[in-house]
LOKOL-616864 format. One record per residue (C-alpha): x, y, z; residue in one letter; residue number from 1. Coordinates in Angstrom, 1 decimal. Layout:
! LOKOL-616864
<x=X; y=Y; z=Z; lumgu=A; mido=NUM>
...
//
This chain:
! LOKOL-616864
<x=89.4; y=64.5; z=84.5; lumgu=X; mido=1>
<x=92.1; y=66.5; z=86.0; lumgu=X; mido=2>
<x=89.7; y=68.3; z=88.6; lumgu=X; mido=3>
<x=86.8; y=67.5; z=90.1; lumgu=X; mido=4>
<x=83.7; y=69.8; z=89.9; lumgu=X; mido=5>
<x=81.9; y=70.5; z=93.2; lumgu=X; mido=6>
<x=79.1; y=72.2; z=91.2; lumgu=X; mido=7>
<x=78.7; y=68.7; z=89.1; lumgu=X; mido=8>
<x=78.4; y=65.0; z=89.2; lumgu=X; mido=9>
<x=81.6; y=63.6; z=88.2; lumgu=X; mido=10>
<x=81.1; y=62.2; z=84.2; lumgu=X; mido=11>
<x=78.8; y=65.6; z=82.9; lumgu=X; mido=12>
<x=80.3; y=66.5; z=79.6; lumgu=X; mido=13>
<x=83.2; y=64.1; z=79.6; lumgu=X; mido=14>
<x=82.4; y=62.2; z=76.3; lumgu=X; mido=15>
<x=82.3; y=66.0; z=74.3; lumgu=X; mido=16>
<x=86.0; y=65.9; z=75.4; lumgu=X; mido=17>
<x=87.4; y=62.6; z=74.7; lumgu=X; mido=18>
<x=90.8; y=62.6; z=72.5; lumgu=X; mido=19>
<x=91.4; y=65.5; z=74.5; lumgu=X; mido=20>
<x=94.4; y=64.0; z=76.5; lumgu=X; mido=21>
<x=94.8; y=67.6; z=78.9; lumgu=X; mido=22>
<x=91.3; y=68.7; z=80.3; lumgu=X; mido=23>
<x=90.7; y=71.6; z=83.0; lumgu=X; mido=24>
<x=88.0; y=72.3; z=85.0; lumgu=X; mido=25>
<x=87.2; y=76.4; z=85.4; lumgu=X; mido=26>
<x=84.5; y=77.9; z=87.0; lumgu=X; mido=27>
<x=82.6; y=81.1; z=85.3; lumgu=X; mido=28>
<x=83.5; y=84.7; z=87.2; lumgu=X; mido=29>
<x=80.7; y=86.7; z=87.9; lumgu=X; mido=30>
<x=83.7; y=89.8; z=86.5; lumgu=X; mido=31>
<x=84.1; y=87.8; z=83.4; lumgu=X; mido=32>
<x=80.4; y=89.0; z=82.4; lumgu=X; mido=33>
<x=80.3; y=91.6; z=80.2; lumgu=X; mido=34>
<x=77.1; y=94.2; z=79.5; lumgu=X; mido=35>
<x=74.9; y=91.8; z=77.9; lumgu=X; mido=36>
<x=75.2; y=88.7; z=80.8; lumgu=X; mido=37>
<x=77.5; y=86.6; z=79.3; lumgu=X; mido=38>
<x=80.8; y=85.7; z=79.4; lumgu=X; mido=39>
<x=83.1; y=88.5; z=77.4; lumgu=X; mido=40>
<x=84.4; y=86.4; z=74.5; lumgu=X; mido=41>
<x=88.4; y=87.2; z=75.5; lumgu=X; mido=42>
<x=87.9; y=85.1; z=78.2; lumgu=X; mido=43>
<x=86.9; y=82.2; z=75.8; lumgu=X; mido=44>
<x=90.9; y=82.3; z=74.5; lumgu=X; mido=45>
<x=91.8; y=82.5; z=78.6; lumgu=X; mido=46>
<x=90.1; y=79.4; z=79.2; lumgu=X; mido=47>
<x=92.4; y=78.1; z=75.8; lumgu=X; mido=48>
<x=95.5; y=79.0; z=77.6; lumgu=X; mido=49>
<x=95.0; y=77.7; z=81.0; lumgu=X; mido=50>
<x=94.3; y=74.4; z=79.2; lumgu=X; mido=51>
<x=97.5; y=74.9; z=76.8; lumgu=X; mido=52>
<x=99.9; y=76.1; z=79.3; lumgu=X; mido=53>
<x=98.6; y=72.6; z=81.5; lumgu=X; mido=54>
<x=99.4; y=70.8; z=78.2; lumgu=X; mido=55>
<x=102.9; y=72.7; z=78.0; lumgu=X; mido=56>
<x=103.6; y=71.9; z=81.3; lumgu=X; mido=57>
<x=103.1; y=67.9; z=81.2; lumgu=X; mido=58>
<x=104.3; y=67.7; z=77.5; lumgu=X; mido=59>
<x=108.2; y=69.1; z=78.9; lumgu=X; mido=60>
<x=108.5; y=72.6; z=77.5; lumgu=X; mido=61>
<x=108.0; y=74.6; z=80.5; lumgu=X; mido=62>
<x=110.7; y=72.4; z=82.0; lumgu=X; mido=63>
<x=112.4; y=73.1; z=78.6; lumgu=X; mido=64>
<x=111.8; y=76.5; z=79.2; lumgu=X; mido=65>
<x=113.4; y=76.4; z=82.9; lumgu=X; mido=66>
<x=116.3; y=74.5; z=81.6; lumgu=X; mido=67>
<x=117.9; y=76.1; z=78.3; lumgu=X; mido=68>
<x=115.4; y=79.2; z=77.7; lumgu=X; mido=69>
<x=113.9; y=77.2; z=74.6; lumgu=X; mido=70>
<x=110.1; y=77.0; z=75.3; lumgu=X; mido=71>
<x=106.6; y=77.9; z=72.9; lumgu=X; mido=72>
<x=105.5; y=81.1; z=72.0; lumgu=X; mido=73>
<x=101.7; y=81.7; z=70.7; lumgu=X; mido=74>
<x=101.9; y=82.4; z=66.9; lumgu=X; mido=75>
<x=97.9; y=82.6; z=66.1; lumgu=X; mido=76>
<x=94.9; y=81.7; z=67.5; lumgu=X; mido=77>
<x=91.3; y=81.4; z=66.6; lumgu=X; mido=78>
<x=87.8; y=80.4; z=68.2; lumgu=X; mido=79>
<x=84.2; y=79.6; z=66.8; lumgu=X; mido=80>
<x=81.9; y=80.6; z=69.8; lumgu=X; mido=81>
<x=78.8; y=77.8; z=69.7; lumgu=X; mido=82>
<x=77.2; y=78.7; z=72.8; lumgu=X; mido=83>
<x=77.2; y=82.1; z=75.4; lumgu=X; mido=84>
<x=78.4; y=81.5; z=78.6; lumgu=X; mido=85>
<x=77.2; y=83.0; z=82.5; lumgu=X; mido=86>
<x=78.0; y=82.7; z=85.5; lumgu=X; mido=87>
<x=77.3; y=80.7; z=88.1; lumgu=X; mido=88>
<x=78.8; y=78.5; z=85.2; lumgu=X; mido=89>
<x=81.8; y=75.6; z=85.3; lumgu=X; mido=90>
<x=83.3; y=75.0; z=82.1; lumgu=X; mido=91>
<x=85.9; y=72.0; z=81.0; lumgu=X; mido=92>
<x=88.3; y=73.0; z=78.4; lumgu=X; mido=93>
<x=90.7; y=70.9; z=76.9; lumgu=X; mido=94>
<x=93.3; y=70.6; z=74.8; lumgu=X; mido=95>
<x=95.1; y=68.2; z=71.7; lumgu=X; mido=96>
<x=97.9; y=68.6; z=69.3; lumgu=X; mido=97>
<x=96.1; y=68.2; z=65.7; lumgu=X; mido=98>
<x=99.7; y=68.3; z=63.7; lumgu=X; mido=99>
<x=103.5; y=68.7; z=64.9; lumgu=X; mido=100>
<x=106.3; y=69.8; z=62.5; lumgu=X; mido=101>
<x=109.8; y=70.8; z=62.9; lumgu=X; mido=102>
<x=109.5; y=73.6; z=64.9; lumgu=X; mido=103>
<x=105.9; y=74.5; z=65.7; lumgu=X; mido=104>
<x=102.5; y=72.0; z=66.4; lumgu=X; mido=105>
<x=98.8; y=72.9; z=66.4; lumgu=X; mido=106>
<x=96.5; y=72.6; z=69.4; lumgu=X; mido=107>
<x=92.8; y=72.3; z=69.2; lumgu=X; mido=108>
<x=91.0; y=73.5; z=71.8; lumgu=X; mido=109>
<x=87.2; y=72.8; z=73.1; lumgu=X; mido=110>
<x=85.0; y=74.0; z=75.8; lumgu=X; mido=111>
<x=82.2; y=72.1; z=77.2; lumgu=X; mido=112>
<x=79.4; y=73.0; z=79.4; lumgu=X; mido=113>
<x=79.1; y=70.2; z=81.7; lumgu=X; mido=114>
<x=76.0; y=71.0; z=83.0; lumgu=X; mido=115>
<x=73.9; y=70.8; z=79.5; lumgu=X; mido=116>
<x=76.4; y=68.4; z=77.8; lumgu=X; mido=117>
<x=77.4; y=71.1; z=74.8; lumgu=X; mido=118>
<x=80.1; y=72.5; z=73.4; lumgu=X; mido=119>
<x=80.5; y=76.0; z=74.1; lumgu=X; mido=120>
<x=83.3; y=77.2; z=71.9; lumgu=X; mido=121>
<x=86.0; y=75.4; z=69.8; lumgu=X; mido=122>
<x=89.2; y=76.7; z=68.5; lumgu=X; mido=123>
<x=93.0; y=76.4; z=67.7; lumgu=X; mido=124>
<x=96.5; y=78.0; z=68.1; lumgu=X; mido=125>
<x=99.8; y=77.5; z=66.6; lumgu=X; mido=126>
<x=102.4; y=77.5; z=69.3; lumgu=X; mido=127>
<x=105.9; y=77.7; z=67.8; lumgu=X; mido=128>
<x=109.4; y=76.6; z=69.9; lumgu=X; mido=129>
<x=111.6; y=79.4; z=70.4; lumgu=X; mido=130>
<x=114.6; y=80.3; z=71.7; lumgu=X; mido=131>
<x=114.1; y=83.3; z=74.0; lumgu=X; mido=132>
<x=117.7; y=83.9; z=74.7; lumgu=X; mido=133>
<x=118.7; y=84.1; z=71.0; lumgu=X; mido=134>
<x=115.2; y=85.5; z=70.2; lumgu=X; mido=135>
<x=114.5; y=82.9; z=67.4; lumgu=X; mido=136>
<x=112.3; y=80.3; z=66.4; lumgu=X; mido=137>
<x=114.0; y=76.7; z=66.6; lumgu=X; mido=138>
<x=113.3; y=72.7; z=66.4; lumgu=X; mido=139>
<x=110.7; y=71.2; z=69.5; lumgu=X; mido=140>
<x=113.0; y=69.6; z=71.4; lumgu=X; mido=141>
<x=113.3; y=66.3; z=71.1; lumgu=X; mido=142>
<x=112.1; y=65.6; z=74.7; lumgu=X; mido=143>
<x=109.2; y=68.0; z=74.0; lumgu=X; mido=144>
<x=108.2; y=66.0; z=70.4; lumgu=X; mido=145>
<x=108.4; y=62.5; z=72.6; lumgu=X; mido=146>
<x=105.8; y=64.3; z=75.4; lumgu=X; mido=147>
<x=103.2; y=65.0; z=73.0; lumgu=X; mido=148>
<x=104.0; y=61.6; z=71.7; lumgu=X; mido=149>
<x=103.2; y=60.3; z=75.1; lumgu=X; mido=150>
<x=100.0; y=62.4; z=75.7; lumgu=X; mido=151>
<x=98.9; y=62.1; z=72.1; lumgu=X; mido=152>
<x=99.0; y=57.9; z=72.7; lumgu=X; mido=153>
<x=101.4; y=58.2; z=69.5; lumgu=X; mido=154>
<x=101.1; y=60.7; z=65.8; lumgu=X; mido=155>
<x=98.9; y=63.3; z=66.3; lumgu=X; mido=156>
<x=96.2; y=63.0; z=63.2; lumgu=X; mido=157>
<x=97.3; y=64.8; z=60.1; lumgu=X; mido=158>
<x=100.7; y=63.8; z=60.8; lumgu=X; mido=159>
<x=103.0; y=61.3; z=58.3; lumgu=X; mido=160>
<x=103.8; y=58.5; z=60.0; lumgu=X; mido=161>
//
């Protein structure tokens, strides 16, 4: 795990995230409640990004980014909600590449409540390289690709060999 969870043991909800090479730990906001108690279901896609820009960050392309302007942009995204959330909550998120191509990959995303060992919301995004100075898609960068190589312990599954 990336962080450790002062409100639980260390190991709570773990398994529900393995294959998930980037995982977060993020505690519920009692402001992120909306009128019915629970946890306003924008935040769920929140929770998606903290865990995708961590994964952009130890994959290279926010050193990309820094470097020649070339970095990801957020095509689509979706989630299935499973479970409500509240606070005085701690959720783990993480996040996967399921496929890469040329010049865009897909990330799967899950959040787990630690707590009561279940999976509080699943989902995915397409996050496409772009070149923000020319303000144009382009090709991952090659040290990007071998990153998510590295994270992904080799080919992401649905991915040719």
């Amino acid at each position: 795990m990336d962080d450790q969870d002062p409100a639980g043991r260390p190991g709570e909800g773990e398994a529900l995230l393995d294959g998930f090479p980037v995982t977060v730990r993020i505690p519920v906001h009692w402001g992120e409640l909306d009128a019915f108690g629970h946890v306003n279901n924008t935040v769920f896609f929140r929770y998606f990004e903290t865990a995708r820009i961590l994964y952009l960050e130890r994959c290279g392309f926010m050193a990309s980014y820094d470097r020649s302007r070339i970095g990801a942009i957020l095509h689509s995204t979706s989630c299935r909600f499973r479970l409500p959330l509240s606070f005085p909550e701690t959720v783990l998120t993480g996040a996967r590449v399921l496929d890469i191509g040329e010049d865009r990959f897909t990330m799967g995303y899950r959040i787990v409540l630690p707590a009561r060992e279940a999976i509080a919301a699943e989902g995915s995004g397409i996050v496409v390289s772009f070149d923000y100075a020319a303000g144009r898609k382009v090709p991952i960068p090659e040290a990007v690709r071998r990153g998510i190589l590295e994270l992904e312990g080799g080919e992401p599954a649905g991915v040719p060999a």
